[in-house]
C-alpha positions, 0 to 999 in steps of 0.5 A: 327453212319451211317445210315443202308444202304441195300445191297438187291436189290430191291424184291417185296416189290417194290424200294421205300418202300426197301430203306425206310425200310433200312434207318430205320434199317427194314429188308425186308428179312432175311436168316433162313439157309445158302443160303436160303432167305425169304422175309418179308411180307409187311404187317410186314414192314409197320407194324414195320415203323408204329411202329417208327412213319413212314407212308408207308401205300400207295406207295404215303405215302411212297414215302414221308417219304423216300424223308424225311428221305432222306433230314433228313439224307443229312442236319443233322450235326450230328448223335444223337449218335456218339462211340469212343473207346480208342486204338486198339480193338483186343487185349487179354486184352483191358483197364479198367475202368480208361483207358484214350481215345486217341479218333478218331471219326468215319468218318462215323459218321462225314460225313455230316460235311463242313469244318470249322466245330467247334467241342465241347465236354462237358464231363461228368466231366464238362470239354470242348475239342474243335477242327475245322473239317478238319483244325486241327489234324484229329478229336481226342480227346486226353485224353478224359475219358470213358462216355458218353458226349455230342458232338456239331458240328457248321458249318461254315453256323450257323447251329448247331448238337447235339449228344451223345458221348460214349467214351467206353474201346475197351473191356472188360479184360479177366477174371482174372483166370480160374473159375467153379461155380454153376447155380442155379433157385434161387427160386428152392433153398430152405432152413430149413429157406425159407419160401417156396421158395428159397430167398436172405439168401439162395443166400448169404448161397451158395455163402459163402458156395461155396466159401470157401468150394468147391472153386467155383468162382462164382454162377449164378441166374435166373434173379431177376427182379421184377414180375408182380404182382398176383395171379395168378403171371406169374411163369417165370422170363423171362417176368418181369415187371421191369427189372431195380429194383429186386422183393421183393419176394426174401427177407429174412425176417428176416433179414431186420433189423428191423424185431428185433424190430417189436412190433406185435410179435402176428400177425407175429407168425402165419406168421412165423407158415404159412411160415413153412407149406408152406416150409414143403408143398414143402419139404415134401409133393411133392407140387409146389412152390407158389410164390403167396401164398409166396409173400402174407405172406411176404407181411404181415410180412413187412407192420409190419415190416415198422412200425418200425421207422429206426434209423438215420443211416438207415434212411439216407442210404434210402433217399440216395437210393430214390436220387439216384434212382431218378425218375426211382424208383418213376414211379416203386413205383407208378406203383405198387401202382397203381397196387394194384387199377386198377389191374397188367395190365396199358393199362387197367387202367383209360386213365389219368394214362396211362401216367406216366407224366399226371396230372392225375398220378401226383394227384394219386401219391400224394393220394397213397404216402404211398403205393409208399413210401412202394413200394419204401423201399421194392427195398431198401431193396431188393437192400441191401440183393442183395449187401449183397449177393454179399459181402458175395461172393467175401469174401468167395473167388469168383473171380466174385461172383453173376452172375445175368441174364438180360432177353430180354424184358419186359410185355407190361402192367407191370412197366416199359412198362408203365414208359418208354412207349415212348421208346417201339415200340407200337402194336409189340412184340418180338419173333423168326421166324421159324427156323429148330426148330419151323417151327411157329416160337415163340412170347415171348409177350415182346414188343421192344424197339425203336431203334431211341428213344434209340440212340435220348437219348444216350441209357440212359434207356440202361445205367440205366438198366446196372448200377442198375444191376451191383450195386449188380452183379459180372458177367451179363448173358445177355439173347439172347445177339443177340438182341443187334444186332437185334429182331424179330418184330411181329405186334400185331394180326399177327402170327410169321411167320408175323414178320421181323428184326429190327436192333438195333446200336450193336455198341453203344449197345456194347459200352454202355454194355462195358461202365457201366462193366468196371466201375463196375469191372464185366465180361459180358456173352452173351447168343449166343445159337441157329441161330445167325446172321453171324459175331455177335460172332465175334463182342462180342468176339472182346468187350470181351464179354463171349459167352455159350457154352453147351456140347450137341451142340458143334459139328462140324457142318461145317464138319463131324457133330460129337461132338467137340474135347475140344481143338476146344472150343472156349475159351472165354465162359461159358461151361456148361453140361446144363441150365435152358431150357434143359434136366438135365445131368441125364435125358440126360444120361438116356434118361428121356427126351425123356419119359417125352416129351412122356408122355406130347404128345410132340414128334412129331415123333413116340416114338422109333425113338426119342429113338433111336435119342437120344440114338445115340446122347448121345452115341456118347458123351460117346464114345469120354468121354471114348476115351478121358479116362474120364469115370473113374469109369468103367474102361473107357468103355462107355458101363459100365457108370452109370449116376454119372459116366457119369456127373463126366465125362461130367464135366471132358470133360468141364475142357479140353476144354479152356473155361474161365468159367465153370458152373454146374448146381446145380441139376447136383450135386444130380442126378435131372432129371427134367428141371426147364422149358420145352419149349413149354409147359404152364399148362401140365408142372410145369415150374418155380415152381420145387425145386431142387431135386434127382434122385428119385425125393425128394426135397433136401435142402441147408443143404442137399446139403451141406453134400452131398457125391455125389456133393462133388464128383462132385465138387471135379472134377472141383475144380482140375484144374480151376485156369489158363485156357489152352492157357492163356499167364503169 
């Protein structure tokens, strides 16, 4: 790919240290509002190029590393990776998985190349295409298969280049018909059968249910991403430890095979007797999900369970999972095994097992190989109830089945910070700068990773990533899809308001994501809410990559600020009423939202004029619902609506608008006016930890809900018209 080039003249961080940052893809300014710009504080630059390994903590230092990235940039052959896509990208359907490429190479890409250059490509099937620069037909490769391949330019002079070759479908195909389907907090969803939270059995229980019951297309999760381990565990599954292996907390139990036959029936009863309190301490008793207390009765009842000898069958199914996931599972098991000594937290631990190559690490692997091989059969198995889940899914009837959600980062002392240590950006952390929002801006505590380590290795970390993901998923919810494109980079001691953009190649991002989804057959939603940067939509729609869109935010804003007609939606994206981060319908509806914050202390205006904002808000929502003639239950006047009313209508609205997909969030179903998380909070809130409940506030069961008149109700609604979304063609 070409070199970031900048378009800014140079400002008050001086000429030299502007083009250096744009060589490296640092901003050293950013636009928060249309017409207004900010310049990013030097010491965030310096920060962030120290951050990829470039000195420019004097003028003299970065003079030097400019004039080398210069001479690097003019002399190198060959970027380290180069995308090509197969025929046109604007079309409404793109091609599959086993589309063919009639390849051109950019000529951005190809710019440092004399004449005479010898071109080889080694596809990943083994086969070589060859070609000479600028003598035979303009650089294409004809019939060259979707992948990731390996591209070697030789000049006439003997000099060589290396790159990768991402050869990706142009996009991703529309889905194939209209769906609705529900959004859930896996873990909020409990059963008669958890053992205190929600689990995989109870993800397979809805999926079959909503399948053929309510025919819903799909179910979207929280995501699933292996946690760093406790007590106390962080409850939010936005800050895992590894995002490329699912967290064996979600396990049923009793359904690993070999549960039947564990010999130590006396030391699993009371397990099983703890579990049941545990369930009925939050079904009945108005405690809060204890994810740790949960993962330390499973934890027992497994090692038990891992006593049982696997038949052969079984046994060879677990050496295939250990082979195919190769080394990526070994540093997984032997993180947590270590864990289990040094504690959650590798930058802690003693230096030689810092690096996950160290002799050090190598000698304690083989001393713990019990617990890494413990480690390495609970992601097996949580792979196969992940896989079950999603048969279970689209034999119900789901069009897409499970849609798992891939959160933006990773914690820095966790598994994968520590196995893939030489590809995150050393001393930063991922976050936002402030905004109209959040005028301190936000500090997620999520560490980046490297641009430049990323596009020296193909993204390969980036293409194990989604292929792990896409074993088990229907769908891939990606969790501020605009970090594809760029994150926020703040130094490490420094405040959000300290940090600058870091641009990544959205390109081969984009080709790598639309790569490993049209192989695995799944639909790719981006999370695109809140300020996002000029022409990023655009670039996603065009690789066919859903965006979200939430009710309360679609307004005109561009005009006269009131809510969006539902034929001016866009039509490639997930609609939603509300999500995970939002206040639920009900609460929308009633204005609890507005009481809670108040009681918490977390308006920052007087109560009545929040009242009164939000009043006006949801009043002008129910004026159209009632023009539009959706609020059927009151006789179409807004003034009369009750809350049922009210979400029937909201969810009737949803269904006139074109999108493709359209999501109800479960608790929506039964009249929940709490939020599962409430931003800006830690301790005055229980985030992450509240099981789905009614408008009263009790607990209600999957078994519950499936008897419930209410949601049927509801579901009723949008089952009546989501086959073909409006607009589609055949």
């Amino acid at each position: 790919m070409t070199e970031p080039r900048s378009a800014e003249p140079p400002g008050p961080l001086g000429d030299e240290l502007t083009r250096l940052a744009a060589l490296h893809g640092v901003a050293t300014s950013y636009s928060p509002s249309p017409g207004r710009t900010v310049t990013a504080s030097a010491a965030a630059v310096v920060a962030a190029l120290a951050a990829l390994d470039v000195d420019a903590s004097t003028p003299a230092a970065a003079r030097a590393a400019l004039t080398a990235r210069e001479r690097e940039r003019d002399e190198r052959l060959l970027p380290p990776t180069v995308v090509c896509r197969p025929g046109p990208t604007d079309g409404p359907t793109g091609g599959g998985p086993a589309a063919e490429a009639d390849a051109g190479l950019p000529p951005a890409a190809l710019a440092g190349l004399p004449p005479g250059t010898r071109l080889d490509v080694e596809t990943e099937q083994g086969e070589t295409r060859s070609w000479v620069h600028g003598v035979d037909r303009p650089d294409r490769v004809d019939g060259l298969p979707p992948g990731v391949h390996r591209l070697t330019a030789t000049a006439p002079d003997g000099r060589t280049g290396r790159a990768y070759l991402i050869a990706a479908p142009p996009r991703l195909p529309t889905p194939a018909r209209r769906s609705y389907g529900l959004l859930v907090q896996l873990y909020s969803l409990l059963s008669h059968r958890s053992w205190g939270m929600g689990d995989l059995g109870d993800l397979a229980e809805l999926s079959g249910w909503a399948g053929r019951a309510l025919g819903a297309g799909f179910v979207q999760v929280n995501p699933l991403h292996a946690a760093v381990p406790g007590p106390p565990a962080d409850p939010s599954p936005y800050r895992p430890s590894s995002r490329r292996f699912p967290d064996p907390v979600h396990l049923r139990v009793e359904d690993v095979p070999e549960f039947a036959y564990a010999a130590d029936r006396e030391r699993l009863r009371p397990l099983l007797e703890r579990a049941g309190r545990l369930r009925a301490a939050v079904l009945d008793e108005g405690a809060l999900i204890d994810r740790d207390a949960v993962w330390e009765l499973k934890r027992e009842a497994l090692e038990l369970v891992r006593r049982v000898p696997l038949g052969p069958g079984r046994r060879a199914a677990y050496a295939d999972f250990l082979a195919g996931q190769g080394r990526a599972l070994e540093d997984h098991a032997t993180w947590y095994a270590l864990a289990e000594v040094h504690g959650p937290d590798w930058s802690r631990w003693p230096e030689g097992l810092r690096d996950p190559r160290s002799a050090e690490t190598a000698r304690a692997r083989a001393a713990l190989r019990d617990r890494v091989d413990f480690h390495s059969w609970l992601a097996w198995l949580t792979d196969a109830q992940l896989t079950d889940a999603q048969r279970t899914a689209r034999e119900a009837g789901m069009g897409i089945g499970i849609v798992h959600d891939l959160a933006v980062g990773v914690h820095p002392g966790g598994a994968d910070a520590w196995a893939q240590r030489d590809h995150f950006a050393a001393g930063m952390s991922v976050g936002a700068p402030p905004d109209a929002f959040n005028a301190r801006g936000q500090d997620w505590g999520l560490p980046p990773w490297r641009p430049d380590r990323l596009a020296a290795c193909g993204y390969a970390p980036f293409r194990r990533l989604l292929r792990a993901l896409f074993r088990y998923a229907g769908a891939l919810r990606i969790d501020h899809v605009m970090g594809l494109f760029r994150l926020w980079w703040i130094p490490q001691g420094l405040p959000p308001t300290e940090g600058t953009y870091v641009r990544y190649d959205a390109e081969a991002m984009l080709a790598v994501l639309v790569l490993e989804a049209s192989r695995a057959g799944a639909v790719v939603i981006g999370e695109d809410l809140g300020t996002v940067e000029p022409g990023v939509r655009e670039t996603l729609d065009r690789r066919g990559v859903l965006g979200t869109s939430v009710l309360w935010f679609e307004r005109d804003w561009e005009g006269s600020g009131r809510p969006l007609p539902p034929e001016r939606w866009r039509a490639d994206c997930l609609a939603t009423a509300t999500t995970h981060d939002l206040p639920s319908t009900a609460a929308r509806l009633t204005g609890e939202h507005v009481e809670l914050r108040h009681r918490l202390g977390l308006l920052t205006r007087p109560l009545e004029e929040e009242r009164a904002e939000a009043a006006a808000d949801t009043s002008e929502w129910l004026a159209l619902l009632a023009e539009l003639g959706l609020l059927r239950g009151t006789g179409g006047g807004a003034g009369a609506a009750s809350e049922e009313d009210g979400i029937q209508a909201v969810h009737r609205f949803l269904l006139r608008t074109p999108a493709r997909m359209i999501g109800l969030w479960l608790p929506d179903t039964v009249g929940d006016r709490r939020p599962q998380n409430l931003p800006g909070t830690w301790d005055q809130y229980p985030n992450w930890r509240l099981p789905v409940a009614d408008s009263e506030g009790r607990p209600v069961t999957l078994e519950d809900l499936a008897a419930s008149l209410r949601l049927r109700a509801l579901t009723d609604v949008l089952r009546t018209d989501t086959r073909t979304a409006p607009g589609d063609a055949g």
